[in-house]
C-alpha positions in Angstrom: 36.5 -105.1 -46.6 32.7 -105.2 -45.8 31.4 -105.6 -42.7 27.7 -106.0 -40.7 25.9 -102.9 -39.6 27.1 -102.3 -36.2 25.8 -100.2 -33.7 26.7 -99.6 -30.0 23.4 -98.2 -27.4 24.0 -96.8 -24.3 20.6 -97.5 -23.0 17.8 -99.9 -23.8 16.0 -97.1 -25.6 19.0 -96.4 -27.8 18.7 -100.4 -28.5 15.4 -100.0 -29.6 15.9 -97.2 -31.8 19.1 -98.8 -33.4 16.7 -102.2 -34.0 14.0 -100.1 -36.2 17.0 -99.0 -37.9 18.7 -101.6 -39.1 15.8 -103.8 -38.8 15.1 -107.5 -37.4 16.3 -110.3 -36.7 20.0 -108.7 -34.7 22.5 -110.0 -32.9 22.7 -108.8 -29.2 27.1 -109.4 -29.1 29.3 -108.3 -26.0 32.1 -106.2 -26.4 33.3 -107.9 -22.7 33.0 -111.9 -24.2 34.6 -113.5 -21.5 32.1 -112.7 -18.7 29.4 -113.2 -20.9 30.2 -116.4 -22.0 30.9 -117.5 -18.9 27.0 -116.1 -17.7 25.1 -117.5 -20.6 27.4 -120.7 -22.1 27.2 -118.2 -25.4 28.1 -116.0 -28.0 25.1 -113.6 -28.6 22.0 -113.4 -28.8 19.7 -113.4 -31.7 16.6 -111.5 -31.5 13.9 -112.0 -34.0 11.5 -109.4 -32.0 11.7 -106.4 -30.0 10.8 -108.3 -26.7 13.7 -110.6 -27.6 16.0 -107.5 -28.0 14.2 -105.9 -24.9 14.9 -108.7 -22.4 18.8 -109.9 -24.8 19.7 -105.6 -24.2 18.8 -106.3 -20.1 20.9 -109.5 -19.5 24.0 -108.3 -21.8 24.2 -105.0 -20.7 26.7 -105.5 -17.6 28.8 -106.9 -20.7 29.0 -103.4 -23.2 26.5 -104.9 -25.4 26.6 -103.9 -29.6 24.2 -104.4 -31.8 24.8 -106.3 -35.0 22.9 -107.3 -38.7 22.5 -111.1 -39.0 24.6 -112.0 -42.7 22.3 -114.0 -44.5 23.7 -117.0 -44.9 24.3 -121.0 -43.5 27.1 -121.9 -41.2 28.9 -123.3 -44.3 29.1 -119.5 -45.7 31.6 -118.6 -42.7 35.8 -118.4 -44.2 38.7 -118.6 -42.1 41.9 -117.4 -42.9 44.6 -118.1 -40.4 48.3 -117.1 -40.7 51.7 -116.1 -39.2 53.2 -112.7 -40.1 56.5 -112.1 -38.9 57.6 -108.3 -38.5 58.3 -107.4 -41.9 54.3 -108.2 -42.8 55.7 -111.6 -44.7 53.3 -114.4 -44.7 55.3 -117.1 -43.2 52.2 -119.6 -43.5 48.6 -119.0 -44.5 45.6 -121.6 -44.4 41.9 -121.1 -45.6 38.8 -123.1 -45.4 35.4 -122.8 -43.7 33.2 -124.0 -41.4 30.6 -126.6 -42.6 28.7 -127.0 -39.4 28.9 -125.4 -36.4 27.3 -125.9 -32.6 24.8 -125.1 -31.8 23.5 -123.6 -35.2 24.1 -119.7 -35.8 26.1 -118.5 -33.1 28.2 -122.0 -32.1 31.8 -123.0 -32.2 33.0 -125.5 -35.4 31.8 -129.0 -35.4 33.0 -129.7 -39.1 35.3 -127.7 -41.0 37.2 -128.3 -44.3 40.1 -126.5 -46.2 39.3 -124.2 -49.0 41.9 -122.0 -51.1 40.1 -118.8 -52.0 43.0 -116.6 -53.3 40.7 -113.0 -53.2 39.9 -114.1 -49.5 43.1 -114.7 -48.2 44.5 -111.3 -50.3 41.8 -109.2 -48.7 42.8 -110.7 -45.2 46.6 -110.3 -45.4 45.8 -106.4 -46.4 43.9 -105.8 -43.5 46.2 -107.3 -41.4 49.1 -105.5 -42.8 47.1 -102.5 -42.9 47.2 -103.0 -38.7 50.8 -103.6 -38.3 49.9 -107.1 -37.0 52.5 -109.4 -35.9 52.0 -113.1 -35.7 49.4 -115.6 -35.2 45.9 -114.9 -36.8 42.4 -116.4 -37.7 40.4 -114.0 -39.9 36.8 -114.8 -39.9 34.5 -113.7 -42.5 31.1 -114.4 -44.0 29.8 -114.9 -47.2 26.6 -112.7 -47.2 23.9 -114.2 -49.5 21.8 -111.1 -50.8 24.5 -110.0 -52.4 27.6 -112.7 -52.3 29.8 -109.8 -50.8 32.4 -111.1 -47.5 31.9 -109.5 -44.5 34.3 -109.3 -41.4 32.7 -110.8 -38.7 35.9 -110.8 -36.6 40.0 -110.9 -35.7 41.1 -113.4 -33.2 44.9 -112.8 -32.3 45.3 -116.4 -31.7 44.9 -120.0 -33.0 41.4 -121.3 -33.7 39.5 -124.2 -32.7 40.0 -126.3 -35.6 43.4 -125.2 -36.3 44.7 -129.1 -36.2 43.7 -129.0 -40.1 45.8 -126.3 -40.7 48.7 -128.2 -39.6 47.3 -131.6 -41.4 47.6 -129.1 -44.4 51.3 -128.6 -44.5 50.7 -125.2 -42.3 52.0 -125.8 -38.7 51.4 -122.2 -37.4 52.6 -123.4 -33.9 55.9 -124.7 -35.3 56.4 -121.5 -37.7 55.8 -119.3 -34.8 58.2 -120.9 -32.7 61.0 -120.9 -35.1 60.5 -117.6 -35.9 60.8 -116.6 -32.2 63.8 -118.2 -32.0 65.5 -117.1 -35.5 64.6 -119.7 -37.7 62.1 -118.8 -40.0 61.0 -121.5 -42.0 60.0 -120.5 -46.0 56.5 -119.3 -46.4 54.1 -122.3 -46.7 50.1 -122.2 -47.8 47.8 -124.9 -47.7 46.5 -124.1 -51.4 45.5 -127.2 -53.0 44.9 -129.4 -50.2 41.2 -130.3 -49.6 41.0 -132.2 -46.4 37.9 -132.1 -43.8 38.3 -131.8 -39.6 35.2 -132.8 -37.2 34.5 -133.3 -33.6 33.2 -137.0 -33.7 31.8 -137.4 -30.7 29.5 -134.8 -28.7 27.6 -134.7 -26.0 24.1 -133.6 -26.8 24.7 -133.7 -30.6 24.5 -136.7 -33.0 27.7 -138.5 -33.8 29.4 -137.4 -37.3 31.2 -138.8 -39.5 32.4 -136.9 -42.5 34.0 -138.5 -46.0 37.8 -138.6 -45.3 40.1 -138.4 -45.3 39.4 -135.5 -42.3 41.2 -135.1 -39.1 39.6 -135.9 -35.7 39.7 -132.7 -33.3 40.2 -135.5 -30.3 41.2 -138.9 -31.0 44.9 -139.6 -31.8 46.7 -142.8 -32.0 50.2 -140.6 -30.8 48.2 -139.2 -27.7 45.2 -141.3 -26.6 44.7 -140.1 -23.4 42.5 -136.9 -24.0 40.6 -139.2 -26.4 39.9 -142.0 -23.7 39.0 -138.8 -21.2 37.0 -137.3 -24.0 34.9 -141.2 -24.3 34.7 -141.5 -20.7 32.9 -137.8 -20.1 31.0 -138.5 -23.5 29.3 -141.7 -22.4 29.0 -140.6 -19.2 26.8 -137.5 -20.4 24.7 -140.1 -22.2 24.0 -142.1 -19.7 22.9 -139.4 -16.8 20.6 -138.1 -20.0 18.8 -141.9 -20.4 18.5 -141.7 -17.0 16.7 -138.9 -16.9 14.5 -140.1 -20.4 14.0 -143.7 -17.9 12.7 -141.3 -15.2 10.2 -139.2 -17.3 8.8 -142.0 -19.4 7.7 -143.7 -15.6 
């Protein structure tokens, strides 16, 4: 499996050296996320210059910073495959799709997603995670490089994803199999080939509202659990109003 040109610099000179190599714009990724997220509210940095990677190499470097190619591509060019393997390697349930907008724009978490069956996709991913060893719950992320159309491995989280609700909406519940596995009831192996269906985040603060063509799943709102909906309305409008507040206060 193909993946982006990755280096890892000791110092900001070793940056700069690995930037004329691999040439601009780069990515300026952590290999310590958590902190870093936590210090800048985000995933990377892109650098278009070598200023940008300059001052990006300073802030990150408390955080083991890499340096990475941007893949040429939209937001809609980035795949997830997410599964359950139990301890023989078997594929007890396996959903693809991508995202189709993501915030903020290049380096942002899933705003809209949709399933997508791509059989050579989801093959290359269940190798490579059987190539590991890898037991249970997955999301394989992968981009769909334009120069060339090649997918390249942008990462492995040993986990569930954001938008894994469409999964489940899919006839994969990777929560359920997990469970029943755990507890010596594997369910037969499921896959959410065929089924086109569309998730979003309707409402966001900051963003402009969406509404995609259903039918799609709503990441918040659910008539079986309204509360985190109603707390999700209450915060949204809130946020709206502080920011008219502050438009009202400029504009006198």
């Amino acid at each position: 499996m193909a993946i982006p040109a990755t280096r890892y610099p000791s110092s900001a000179a070793e940056a700069r050296a690995a930037a004329e190599e691999l040439g601009l714009p780069l990515l300026v990724k952590p290999s310590e996320p958590i902190g870093f997220r936590l210090a800048f509210q985000r995933q990377a940095f892109r650098c278009e210059t070598l200023a940008e990677l300059d001052d990006a190499y300073a802030k990150a470097e408390p955080f083991v910073p890499m340096l990475q190619e941007v893949v040429q591509g939209s937001d809609s060019a980035l795949y997830t495959v997410g599964s359950y393997l139990d301890r023989s390697g078997e594929a007890l349930g396996v959903f693809c799709g991508r995202k189709l907008r993501q915030t903020p724009p290049g380096v942002g978490t899933c705003r809209v997603g949709e399933s997508l069956w791509l059989p050579d996709l989801v093959t290359s991913s269940l190798e490579l995670l059987r190539a590991c060893e890898y037991v249970g719950l997955s999301q394989v992320e992968l981009k769909r490089d334009e120069r060339d159309g090649s997918y390249k491995l942008m990462e492995i989280n040993p986990r569930l994803w954001q938008w894994h609700t469409l999964s489940d909406a899919c006839g994969v519940n990777l929560p359920l199999i997990a469970y029943r596995d755990l507890t010596g009831d594997p369910p037969s192996p499921c896959t959410s080939e065929g089924v086109r269906k569309r998730w979003a985040i309707t409402l966001l603060a900051g963003e402009r509202t969406v509404f995609p063509r259903p039918p799609y799943v709503e990441a918040v709102f659910s008539v079986r659990d309204p509360k985190p909906g109603l707390v999700h309305l209450a915060r949204w409008g809130l946020k709206r109003l502080r920011a008219l507040k502050r438009t009202t206060r400029s504009a006198g």
